[in-house]
N, C-alpha and C positions, 0 to 999 in steps of 0.2 A: 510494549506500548504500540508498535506499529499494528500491532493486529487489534487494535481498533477499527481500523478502518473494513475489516471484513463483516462486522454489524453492518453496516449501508450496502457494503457491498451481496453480505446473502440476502435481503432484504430484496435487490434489484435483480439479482438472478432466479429469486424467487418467482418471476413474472418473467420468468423461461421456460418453468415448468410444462412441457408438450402433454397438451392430453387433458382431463379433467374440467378446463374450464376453471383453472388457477388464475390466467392473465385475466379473465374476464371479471372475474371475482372481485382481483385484487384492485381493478382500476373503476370497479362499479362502490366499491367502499373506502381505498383509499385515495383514489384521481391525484388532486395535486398532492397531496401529502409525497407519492411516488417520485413528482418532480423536485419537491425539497429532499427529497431524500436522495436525488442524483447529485444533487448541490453539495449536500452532508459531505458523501464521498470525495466529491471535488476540493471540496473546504480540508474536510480531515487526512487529506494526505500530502500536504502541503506540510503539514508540521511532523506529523507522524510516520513520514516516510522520506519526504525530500528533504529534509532539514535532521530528521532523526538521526539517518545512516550515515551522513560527512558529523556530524556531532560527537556522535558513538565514536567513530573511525578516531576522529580528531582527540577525542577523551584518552582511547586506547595508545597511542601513538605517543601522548605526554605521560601519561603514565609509564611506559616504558622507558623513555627517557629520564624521566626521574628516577627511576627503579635503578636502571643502569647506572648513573652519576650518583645517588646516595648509599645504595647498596647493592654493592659491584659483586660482592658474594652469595647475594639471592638472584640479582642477575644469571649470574652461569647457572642456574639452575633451570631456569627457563628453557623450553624445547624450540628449537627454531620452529619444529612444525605447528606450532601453538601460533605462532606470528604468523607464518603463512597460509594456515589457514583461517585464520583470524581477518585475513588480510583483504586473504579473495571472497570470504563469504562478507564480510562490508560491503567490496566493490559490487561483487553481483548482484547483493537484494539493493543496493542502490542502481544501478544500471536497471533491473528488471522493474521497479520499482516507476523508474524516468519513462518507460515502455507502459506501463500500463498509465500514466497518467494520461500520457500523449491518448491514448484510448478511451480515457475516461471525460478529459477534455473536448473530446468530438461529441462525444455522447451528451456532455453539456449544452454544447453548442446546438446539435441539434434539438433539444429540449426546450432552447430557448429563443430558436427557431418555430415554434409550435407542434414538435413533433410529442407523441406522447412518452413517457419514460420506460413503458415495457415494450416499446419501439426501439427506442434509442439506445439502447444497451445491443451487446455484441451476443453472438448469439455463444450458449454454454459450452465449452469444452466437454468433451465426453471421449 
């Protein structure tokens, strides 16, 4: 579910593409569409990423607790390294997750400041 959010997101990276005469294209046929579609991402990663990954985390975490307390003999069966890495890939795509929003947030703001959207986006990792 959290990779929903990367539909908005290649969409807007797509008006990164150097060269060809992509940005110009995209914002001579799309224009505000481009600015709703930086909103989309803003919108859709509020549920699908900051609410998803404590959710998950919190599901995983009662379940083990249950498992433990009802059946104590499927418990030892369990690898601790299942839990801990269970544990820290929650925290970090939640943590990485808190980082790109902060990113994506500015990127709003400026958008809704009058900037255009294949402006307002951070320029592509490569």
């Amino acid at each position: 579910m959290c990779e929903f959010t990367n539909i908005p997101l290649s969409i807007l990276y797509i008006t990164k593409t150097k060269g060809g005469g992509v940005k110009e294209w995209m914002e001579k046929y799309f224009g505000v569409l481009l600015d709703i579609n930086g909103g989309v991402l803003w919108l859709s990663f509020i549920p699908f990423r900051l609410f998803l990954f404590p959710a998950m985390y919190y599901q995983f975490v009662t379940t083990c607790l249950e498992l433990k307390e009802t059946w104590p003999e499927r418990w030892e069966q369990v690898w601790w390294s299942e839990l801990i890495v269970h544990t820290v890939a929650a925290i970090l795509l939640f943590f990485m997750s808190c980082l790109w929003f902060y990113k994506i947030t500015i990127g709003v703001i400026k958008i809704l400041n009058g900037m255009k959207a294949s402006d307002a986006a951070p320029e592509k990792a490569e």
